[in-house]
C-alpha positions as CSV (number, residue, x, y, z in Angstrom):
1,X,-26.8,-22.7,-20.9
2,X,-24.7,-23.3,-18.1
3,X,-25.4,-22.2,-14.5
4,X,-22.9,-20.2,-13.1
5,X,-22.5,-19.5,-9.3
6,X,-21.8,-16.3,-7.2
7,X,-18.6,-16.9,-7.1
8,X,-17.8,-17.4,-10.5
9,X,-19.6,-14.4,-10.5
10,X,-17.9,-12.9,-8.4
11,X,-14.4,-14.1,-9.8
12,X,-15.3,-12.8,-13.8
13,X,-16.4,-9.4,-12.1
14,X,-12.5,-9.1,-10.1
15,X,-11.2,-9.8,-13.4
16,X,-12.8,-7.2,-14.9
17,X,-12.2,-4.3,-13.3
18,X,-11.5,-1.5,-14.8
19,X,-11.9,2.1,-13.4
20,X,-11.9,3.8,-16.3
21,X,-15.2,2.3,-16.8
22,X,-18.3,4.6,-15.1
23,X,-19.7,1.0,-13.9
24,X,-16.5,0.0,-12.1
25,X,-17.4,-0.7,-8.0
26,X,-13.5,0.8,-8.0
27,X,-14.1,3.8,-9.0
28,X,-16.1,4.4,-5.0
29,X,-12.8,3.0,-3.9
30,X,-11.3,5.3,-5.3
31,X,-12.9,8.4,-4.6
32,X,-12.6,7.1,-0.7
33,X,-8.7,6.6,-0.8
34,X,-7.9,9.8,-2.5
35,X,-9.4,11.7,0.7
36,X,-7.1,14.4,2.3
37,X,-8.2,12.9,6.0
38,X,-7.8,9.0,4.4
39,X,-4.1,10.0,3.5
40,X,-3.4,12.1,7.0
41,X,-4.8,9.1,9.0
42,X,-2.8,6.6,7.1
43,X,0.2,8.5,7.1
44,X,-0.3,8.8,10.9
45,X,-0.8,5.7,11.6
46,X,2.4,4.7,9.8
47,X,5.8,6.1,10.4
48,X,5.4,9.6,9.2
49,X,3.9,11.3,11.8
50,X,6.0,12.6,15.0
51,X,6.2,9.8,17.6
52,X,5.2,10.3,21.4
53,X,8.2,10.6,23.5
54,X,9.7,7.8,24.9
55,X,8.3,6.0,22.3
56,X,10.6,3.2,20.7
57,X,8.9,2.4,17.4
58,X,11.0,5.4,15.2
59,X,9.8,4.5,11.4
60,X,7.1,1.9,12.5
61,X,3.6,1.4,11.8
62,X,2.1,1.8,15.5
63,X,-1.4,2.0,16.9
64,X,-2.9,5.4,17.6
65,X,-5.2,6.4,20.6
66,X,-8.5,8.3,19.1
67,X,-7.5,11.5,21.0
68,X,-3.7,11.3,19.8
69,X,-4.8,11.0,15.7
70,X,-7.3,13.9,16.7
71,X,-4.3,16.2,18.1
72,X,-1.6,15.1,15.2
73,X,-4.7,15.8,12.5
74,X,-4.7,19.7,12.5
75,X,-7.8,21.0,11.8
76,X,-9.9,17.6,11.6
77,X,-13.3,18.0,13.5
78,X,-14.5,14.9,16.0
79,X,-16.7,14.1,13.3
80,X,-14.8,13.5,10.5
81,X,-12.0,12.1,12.4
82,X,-15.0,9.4,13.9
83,X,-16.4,9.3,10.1
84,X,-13.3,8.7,8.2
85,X,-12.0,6.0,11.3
86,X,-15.5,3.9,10.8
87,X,-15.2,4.2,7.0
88,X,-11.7,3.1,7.1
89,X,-12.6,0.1,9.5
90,X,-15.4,-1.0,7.3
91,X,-12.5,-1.0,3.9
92,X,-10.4,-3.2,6.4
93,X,-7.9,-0.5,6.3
94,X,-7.7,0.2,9.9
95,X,-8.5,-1.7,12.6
96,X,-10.1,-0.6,16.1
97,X,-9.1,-1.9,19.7
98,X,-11.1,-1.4,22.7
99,X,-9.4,-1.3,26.3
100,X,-11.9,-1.4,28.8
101,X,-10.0,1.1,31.4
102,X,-11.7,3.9,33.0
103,X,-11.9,6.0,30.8
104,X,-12.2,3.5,27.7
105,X,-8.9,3.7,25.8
106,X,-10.0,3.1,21.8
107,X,-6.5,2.9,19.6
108,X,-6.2,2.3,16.2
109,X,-3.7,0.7,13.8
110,X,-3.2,-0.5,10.2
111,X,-4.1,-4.2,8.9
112,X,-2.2,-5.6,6.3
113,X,-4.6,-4.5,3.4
114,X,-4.2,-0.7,5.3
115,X,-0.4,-1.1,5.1
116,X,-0.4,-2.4,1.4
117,X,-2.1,1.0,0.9
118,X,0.3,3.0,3.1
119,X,3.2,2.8,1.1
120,X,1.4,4.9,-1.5
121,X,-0.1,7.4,0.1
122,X,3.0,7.7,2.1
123,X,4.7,8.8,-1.4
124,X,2.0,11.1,-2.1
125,X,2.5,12.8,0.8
126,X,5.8,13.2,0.2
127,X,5.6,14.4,-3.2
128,X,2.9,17.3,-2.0
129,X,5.5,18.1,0.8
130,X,8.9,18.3,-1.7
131,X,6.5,20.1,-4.7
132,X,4.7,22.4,-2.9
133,X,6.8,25.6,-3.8
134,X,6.3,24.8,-7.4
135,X,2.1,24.4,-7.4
136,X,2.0,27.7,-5.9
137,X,4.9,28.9,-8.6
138,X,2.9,27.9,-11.0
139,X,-0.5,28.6,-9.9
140,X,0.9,32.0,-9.5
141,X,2.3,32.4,-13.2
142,X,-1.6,31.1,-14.3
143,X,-3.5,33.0,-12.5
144,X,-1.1,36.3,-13.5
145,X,-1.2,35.8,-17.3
146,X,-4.7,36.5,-17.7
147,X,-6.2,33.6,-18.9
């Protein structure tokens, strides 16, 4: 029988991934990704959210101070904002910067596996944005017929 290493291991377990199957480390992926504040942050940190005045970067990927994602992420507690940052960082989504001012300015900004990623859930956002009339439309017409 022939030995085989981690990384072969490693390699044959890439190639198989499937997320359809209930085994799949993707599926966690996954389930990460497809969160509302995942999709905000990304979105923020990219070229969709409103810029600060003065600023030059229109329709850039930028960094983003802590306290400026918390104020452009209505309704996002310290918490989760703190949560979903460190979760993102971990991925290698997003990656942190510490200024050592007084106070300590902490700014954040997509890597290059984080803007592979934006792209999509840039989209998605988009499509929620343009369909929105017609989920409630139709959650309207359901919920009336009496199912």
């Amino acid at each position: 029988m022939a030995t085989v290493t981690a990384a072969q291991q490693r390699a044959q377990a890439k190639v198989e991934y499937d997320a359809f199957l209930a085994v799949c480390p993707s599926r966690k992926l996954l389930d990460r990704i497809s969160d509302k504040w995942v999709a905000l942050i990304l979105a923020g940190l990219g070229s969709d959210a409103p810029h600060r005045p003065g600023a030059d970067c229109a329709g850039e990927p930028r960094a983003l101070r802590y306290s400026e994602l918390l104020r452009l992420l209505a309704g996002v507690s310290q918490k989760m904002l703190t949560q979903t940052l460190r979760s993102l960082e971990r991925d290698g989504l997003v990656s942190r910067t510490v200024v050592p001012t007084v106070p300590v300015t902490v700014s954040y900004e997509l890597t290059d596996l984080g803007l592979s990623l934006y792209g999509m859930m840039r989209g998605l956002k988009a499509w929620a944005e343009v369909h929105m009339d017609d989920v409630l439309a139709n959650r309207e017409t359901y919920d009336t017929r009496g199912a």
